[in-house]
N, C-alpha and C positions, 0 to 999 in steps of 0.2 A: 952806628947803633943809636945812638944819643940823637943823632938828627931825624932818624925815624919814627922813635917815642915822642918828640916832641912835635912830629907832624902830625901822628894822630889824637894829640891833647887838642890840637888847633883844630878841628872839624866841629863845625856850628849845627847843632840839631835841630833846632826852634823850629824853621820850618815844616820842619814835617811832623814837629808837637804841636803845631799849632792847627795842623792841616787836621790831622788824628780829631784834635779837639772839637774844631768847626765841627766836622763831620757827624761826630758824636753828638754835636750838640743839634745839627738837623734832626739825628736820629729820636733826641730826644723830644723835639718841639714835634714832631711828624706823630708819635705816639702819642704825647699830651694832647694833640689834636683831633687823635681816632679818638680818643678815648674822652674827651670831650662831646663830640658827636655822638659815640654808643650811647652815655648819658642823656642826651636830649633826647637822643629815640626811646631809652629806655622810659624817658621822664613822661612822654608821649603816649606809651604802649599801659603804661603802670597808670597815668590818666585813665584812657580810655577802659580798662579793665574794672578800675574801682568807681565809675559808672555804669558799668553791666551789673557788676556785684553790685551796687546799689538797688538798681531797676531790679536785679533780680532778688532781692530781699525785699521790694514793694512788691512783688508779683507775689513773693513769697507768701508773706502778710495778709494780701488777701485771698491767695487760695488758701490760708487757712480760717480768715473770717468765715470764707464759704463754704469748707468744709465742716467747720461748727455749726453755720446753719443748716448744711445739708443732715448733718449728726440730729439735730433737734428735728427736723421735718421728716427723717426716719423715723426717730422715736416717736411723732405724733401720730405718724401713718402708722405703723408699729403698733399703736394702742387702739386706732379704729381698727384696725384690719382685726385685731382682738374681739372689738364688740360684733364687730359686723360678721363673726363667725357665729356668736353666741349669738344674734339675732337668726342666723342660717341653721342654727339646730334647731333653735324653735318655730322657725319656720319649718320644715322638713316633714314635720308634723305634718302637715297639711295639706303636702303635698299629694298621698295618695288620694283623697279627694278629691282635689282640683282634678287631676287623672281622670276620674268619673265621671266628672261635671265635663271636663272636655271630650268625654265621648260619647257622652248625649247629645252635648251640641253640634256637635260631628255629623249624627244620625239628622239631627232637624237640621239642619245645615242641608243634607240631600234631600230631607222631603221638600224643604222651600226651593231649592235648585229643582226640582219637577215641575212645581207647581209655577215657578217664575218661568220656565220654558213654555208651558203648557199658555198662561197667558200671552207670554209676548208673540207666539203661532197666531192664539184668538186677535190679538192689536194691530200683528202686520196684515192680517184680513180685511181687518176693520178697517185699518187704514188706508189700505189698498180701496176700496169699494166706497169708503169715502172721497177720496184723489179722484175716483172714476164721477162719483156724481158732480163733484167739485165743476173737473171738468167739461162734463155736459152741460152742467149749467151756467159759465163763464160763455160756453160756446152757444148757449140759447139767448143769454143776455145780449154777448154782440148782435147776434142776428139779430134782434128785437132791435135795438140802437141802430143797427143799419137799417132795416125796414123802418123806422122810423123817421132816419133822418130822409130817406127817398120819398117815404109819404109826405114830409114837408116839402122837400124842393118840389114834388110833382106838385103840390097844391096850389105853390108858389108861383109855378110853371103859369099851373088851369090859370091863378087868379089872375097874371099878367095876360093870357092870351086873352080872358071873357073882358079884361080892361079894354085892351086892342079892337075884339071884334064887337063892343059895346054890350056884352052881357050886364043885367041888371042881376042874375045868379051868384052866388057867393060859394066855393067850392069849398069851402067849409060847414057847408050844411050838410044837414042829414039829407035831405035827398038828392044824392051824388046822380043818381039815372037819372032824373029830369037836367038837371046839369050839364051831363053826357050829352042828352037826345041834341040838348039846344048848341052846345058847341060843336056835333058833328053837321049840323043842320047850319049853325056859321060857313064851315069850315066846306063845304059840302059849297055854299052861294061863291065865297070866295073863292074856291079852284075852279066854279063853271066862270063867276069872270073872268079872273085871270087864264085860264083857255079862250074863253071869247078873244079878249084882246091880246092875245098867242098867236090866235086865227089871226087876226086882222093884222099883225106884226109880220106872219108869214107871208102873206097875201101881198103887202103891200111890197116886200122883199122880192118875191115871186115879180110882178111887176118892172122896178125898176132894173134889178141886176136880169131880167130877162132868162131863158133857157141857156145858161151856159153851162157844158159838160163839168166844170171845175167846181158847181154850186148844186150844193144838193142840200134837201131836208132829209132828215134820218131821227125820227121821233121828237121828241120836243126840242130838235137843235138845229140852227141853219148853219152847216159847214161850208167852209173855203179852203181850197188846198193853199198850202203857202206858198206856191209858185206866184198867186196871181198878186202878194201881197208886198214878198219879200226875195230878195235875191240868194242863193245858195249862203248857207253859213252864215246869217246877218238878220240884223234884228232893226235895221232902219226902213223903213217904208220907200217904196218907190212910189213914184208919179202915179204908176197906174193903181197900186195899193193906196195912196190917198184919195185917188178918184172914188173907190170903192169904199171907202173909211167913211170920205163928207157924203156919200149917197145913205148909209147904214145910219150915220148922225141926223141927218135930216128925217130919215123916216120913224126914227127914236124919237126927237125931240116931238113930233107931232102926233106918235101916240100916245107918250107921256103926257100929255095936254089931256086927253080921254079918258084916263086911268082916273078911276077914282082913290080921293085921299085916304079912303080907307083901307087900300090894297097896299100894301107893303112889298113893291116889286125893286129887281133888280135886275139888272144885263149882266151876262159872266160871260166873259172872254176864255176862252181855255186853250192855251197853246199846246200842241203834240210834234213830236216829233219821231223820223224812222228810227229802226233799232243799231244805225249806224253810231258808233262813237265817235265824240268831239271833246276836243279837248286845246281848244287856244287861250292867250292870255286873256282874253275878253268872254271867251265862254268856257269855264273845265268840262264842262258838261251837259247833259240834254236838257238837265232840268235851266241850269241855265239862260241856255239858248230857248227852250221855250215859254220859260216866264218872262224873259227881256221883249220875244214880239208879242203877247197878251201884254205888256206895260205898254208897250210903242201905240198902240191899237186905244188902249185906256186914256194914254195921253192926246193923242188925235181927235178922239172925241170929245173930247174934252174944250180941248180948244176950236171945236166947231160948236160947242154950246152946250153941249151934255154934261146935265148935273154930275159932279165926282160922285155924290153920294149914292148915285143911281149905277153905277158903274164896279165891278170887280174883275181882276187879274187871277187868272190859274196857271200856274206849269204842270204839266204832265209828265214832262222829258217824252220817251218810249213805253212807258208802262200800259199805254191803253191801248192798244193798234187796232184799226177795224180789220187788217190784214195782218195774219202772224205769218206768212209766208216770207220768203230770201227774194222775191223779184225786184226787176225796177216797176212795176208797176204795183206792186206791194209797197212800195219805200215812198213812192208820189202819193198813194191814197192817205197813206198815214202821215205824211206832213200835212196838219192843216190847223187851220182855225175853227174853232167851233164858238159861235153864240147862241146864247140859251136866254129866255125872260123868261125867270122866275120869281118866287117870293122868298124875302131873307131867310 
């Protein structure tokens, strides 16, 4: 028994009062530490609140600056709104009047609405009938301006021709019919020459190129089919078309010597052609092809002696046919050459 009680005197506690203690003493420092932090947030939260409370005691402050002003700018509105009643009683007075007055003017108000209808009917007539004469007379003035400017060119015309055919007449004089009588009476010598030596142009033509079926006169023009000039489709001369080119040049240059200086003549070459279409690189088309042989024909003569300036080129293309028929002998007649002596 003795040895029992004094074994459990020997049992050492410490460590597990010490273990107890630590523990407790985490427990304790763990809490100090919440409760450290709750402080900081709280310290944080209690900042930022007694900065709103601030702000909102400045916010405060001036809504009531401004509700005391709005208090006075009541009461001053408050006091006119006061007068401006008492000026409205004693105006009110007045009123039935004005009433009267505004329904008189009401009444002249529709006599003038008549009477402004009734004019502006009269204005748009007026205006209308004046637009009309307006008109006519804009439209008599051009005429006048054109019939004038035509009387000038025509005078321009007379004075260059009576210069040409030697008038000593001035076509700006009053007496236009003497004027007339002596220019047609020009004009009248100059076309019996220029036939004279027409005549003698065909005559002499007749002659050389002899009776061939391919050569004919047909009014003031000695024609050549193009057969005998130029080869199908082509606008160069052959051997036998220059033979007949230098005969045409030679009997040109030697009437041209006869003409006198005062006859204002030229040769017109006119090419024509069938109502066939062409259409090659070198020719799209009739007109083409037949102002290229009136150039061939111009230049040949040319270089046999024929003044250029005595000389002109025409195409005709198809537009002029002496034969409107589909033959081949419709298609031969109308290929050809035509020369004509005329005056510019």
């Amino acid at each position: 028994m003795q040895l029992s009680s004094s074994s459990r005197r020997n049992v050492n506690i410490w460590p597990g009062f010490v273990d107890a203690l630590s523990a407790l003493l985490l427990v304790i420092v763990f809490l100090l530490l919440i409760f450290t932090v709750g402080q900081f947030l709280l310290s944080i939260t209690l900042t930022g609140k007694e900065k709103r409370i601030t702000e909102l005691d400045r916010v405060t402050a001036e809504l009531s600056a401004l509700l005391a002003t709005e208090r006075a700018t009541s009461t001053d509105m408050q006091q006119r709104v006061e007068k401006l009643a008492e000026q409205l009683l004693g105006k009110s007075e007045n009123i039935a009047g004005l009433q009267t007055d505004v329904e008189l003017l009401a009444e002249l108000r529709q006599q003038l609405e008549k009477e402004i209808q009734s004019l502006s009917a009269e204005l748009r007539t007026s205006q209308e009938a004046l637009e009309e004469e307006q008109e006519l007379s804009a439209r008599s003035v051009a005429q006048i301006q054109l019939i004038n400017r035509q009387v000038r060119m025509l005078r321009e015309h007379l004075s260059a021709i009576s210069q040409l055919l030697g008038l000593e007449m001035d076509p700006d004089d009053e007496n236009l019919e003497q004027f007339s009588r002596e220019l047609n009476r020009s004009l009248l010598q100059m076309v019996q020459k220029l036939a004279y030596y027409r005549s003698n142009f065909f005559g002499r033509l007749r002659d050389v190129l002899g009776n061939n079926p391919n050569i004919q006169i047909v009014g003031d023009r000695f024609i050549l089919q193009s057969e005998l000039l130029f080869d199908t489709a082509s606008a160069t001369l052959g051997e036998r078309g220059r033979r007949q080119v230098r005969s045409l040049a030679r009997i040109i240059t030697e009437v041209a010597s006869e003409i006198p200086d005062d006859i204002d003549w030229v040769i017109r070459i006119d090419g024509h052609t069938d109502s066939r279409k062409i259409n090659t690189p070198e020719f799209p088309s009739n007109w083409e092809l037949s102002t290229a042989r009136a150039l061939a024909i111009v230049r040949y003569m040319i270089e046999q002696g024929v003044p250029a300036e005595r000389l002109a080129a025409t195409g005709f293309g198809e537009y002029h046919p002496l034969d409107a028929s589909d033959s081949h002998e419709a298609y031969s007649r109308n290929r050809r050459i035509e020369i004509k002596l005329t005056a510019k």
